[in-house]
N, C-alpha and C positions, 0 to 999 in steps of 0.2 A: 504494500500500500504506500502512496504519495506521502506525503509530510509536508506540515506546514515549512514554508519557503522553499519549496523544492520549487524548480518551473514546471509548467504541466505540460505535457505530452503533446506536441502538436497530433492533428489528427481529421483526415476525411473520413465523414460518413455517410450515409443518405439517411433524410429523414421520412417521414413517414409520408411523404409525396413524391420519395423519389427525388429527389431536389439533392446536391451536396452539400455539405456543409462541412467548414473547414474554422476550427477552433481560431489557428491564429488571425483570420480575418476578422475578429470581431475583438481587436486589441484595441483599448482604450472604454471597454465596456465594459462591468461586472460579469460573471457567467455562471449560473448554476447549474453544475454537472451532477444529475442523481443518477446513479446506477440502480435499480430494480430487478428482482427475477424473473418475471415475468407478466406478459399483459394478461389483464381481466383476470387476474386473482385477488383473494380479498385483500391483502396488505396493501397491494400494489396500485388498488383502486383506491384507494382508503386514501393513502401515500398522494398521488395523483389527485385525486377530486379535492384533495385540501389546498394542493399548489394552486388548483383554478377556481377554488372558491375566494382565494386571495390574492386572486389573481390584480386589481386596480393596484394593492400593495408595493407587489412586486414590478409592475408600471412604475409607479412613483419613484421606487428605487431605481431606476434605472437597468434594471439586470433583467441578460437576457436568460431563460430557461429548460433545460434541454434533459429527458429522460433518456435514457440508455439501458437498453439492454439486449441479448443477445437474437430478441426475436426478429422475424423478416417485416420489411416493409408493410408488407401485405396487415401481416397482425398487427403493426404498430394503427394504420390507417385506419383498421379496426374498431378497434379499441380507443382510438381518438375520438373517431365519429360516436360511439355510442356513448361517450361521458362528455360529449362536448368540451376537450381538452384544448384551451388556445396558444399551448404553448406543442412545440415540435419535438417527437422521440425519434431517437437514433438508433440503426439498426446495427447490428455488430455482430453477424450470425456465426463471422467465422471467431468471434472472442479475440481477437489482435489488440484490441483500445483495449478491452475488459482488462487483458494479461498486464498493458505497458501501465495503468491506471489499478495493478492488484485488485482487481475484485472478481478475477476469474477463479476458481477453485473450487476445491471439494467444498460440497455443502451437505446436512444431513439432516433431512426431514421428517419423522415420524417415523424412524429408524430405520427410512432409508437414507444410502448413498449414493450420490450422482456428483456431477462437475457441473458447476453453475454461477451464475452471479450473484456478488455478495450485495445485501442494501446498505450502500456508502455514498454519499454526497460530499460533492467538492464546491468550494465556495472559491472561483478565480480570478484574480485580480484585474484590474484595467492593462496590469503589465504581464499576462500569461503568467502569474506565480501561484500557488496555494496560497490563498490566504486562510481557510480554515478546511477542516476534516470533518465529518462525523463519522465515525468507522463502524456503528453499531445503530443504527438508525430505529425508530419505534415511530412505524407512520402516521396513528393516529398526534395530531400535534407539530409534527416535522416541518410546515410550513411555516407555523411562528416562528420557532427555532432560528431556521434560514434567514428569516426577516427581520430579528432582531439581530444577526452579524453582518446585513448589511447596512444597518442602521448605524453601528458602531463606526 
């Protein structure tokens, strides 16, 4: 996993239109990077429906905001559509960002084991660096959170 002051990973990816998107073009901007394990499960809705229910907030702020995780476009577009999410999720099906950003790895769910992403958000600077972590995220609440470190 990243650390605060590390730089962050530049990185392309297609967001849930199919569109690219490329981290270091959006230098001089805050950037909320949450990684998620997958669409339309309940953490992950939970997680999501709170970032767009605060969503005028995070307007104010200035920061743009971007879900990540390793599903295909197809499910991200999905899944956007049916919670009315206004912000864009990144597809990363082959796990590459997930690996250079640590939150690819064994995960273990009701005693199973699979290789998946971990829920970790990044809070990145106007200058591409970490400015904060959460490495253990609990989605119900996780947009306050977010919005009170970019308030600091």
């Amino acid at each position: 996993m990243l650390n605060v002051g590390d730089p962050a990973p530049d990185f392309t990816l297609q967001n849930d239109a199919g569109e690219e998107v490329t981290l270091s073009s959006l230098r001089g901007t805050p950037v909320i990077l949450y990684w998620y394990p997958r669409d339309d499960t309940p953490g992950c809705t939970t997680e999501a429906c709170g970032i767009r229910d605060a969503w005028g907030e995070f307007q104010r702020a200035g920061a743009v905001v971007f879900g990540a995780s390793a599903d295909s476009v197809k499910s991200h577009a999905t899944f956007k559509a049916k919670y009315d999410l206004p912000f864009s999720l990144l597809a990363d099906p082959e796990h590459q960002v997930a690996e250079q950003y640590g939150v690819w790895g064994e995960q273990t769910v009701m005693g199973n084991t699979f290789m998946g992403v971990s829920r970790v958000t990044y809070l990145i600077d106007e200058n591409g660096v970490i400015k904060q972590v959460w490495p253990k995220v609990e989605p119900e609440g996780h947009a306050d959170e977010i919005l009170a470190a970019l308030k600091q």
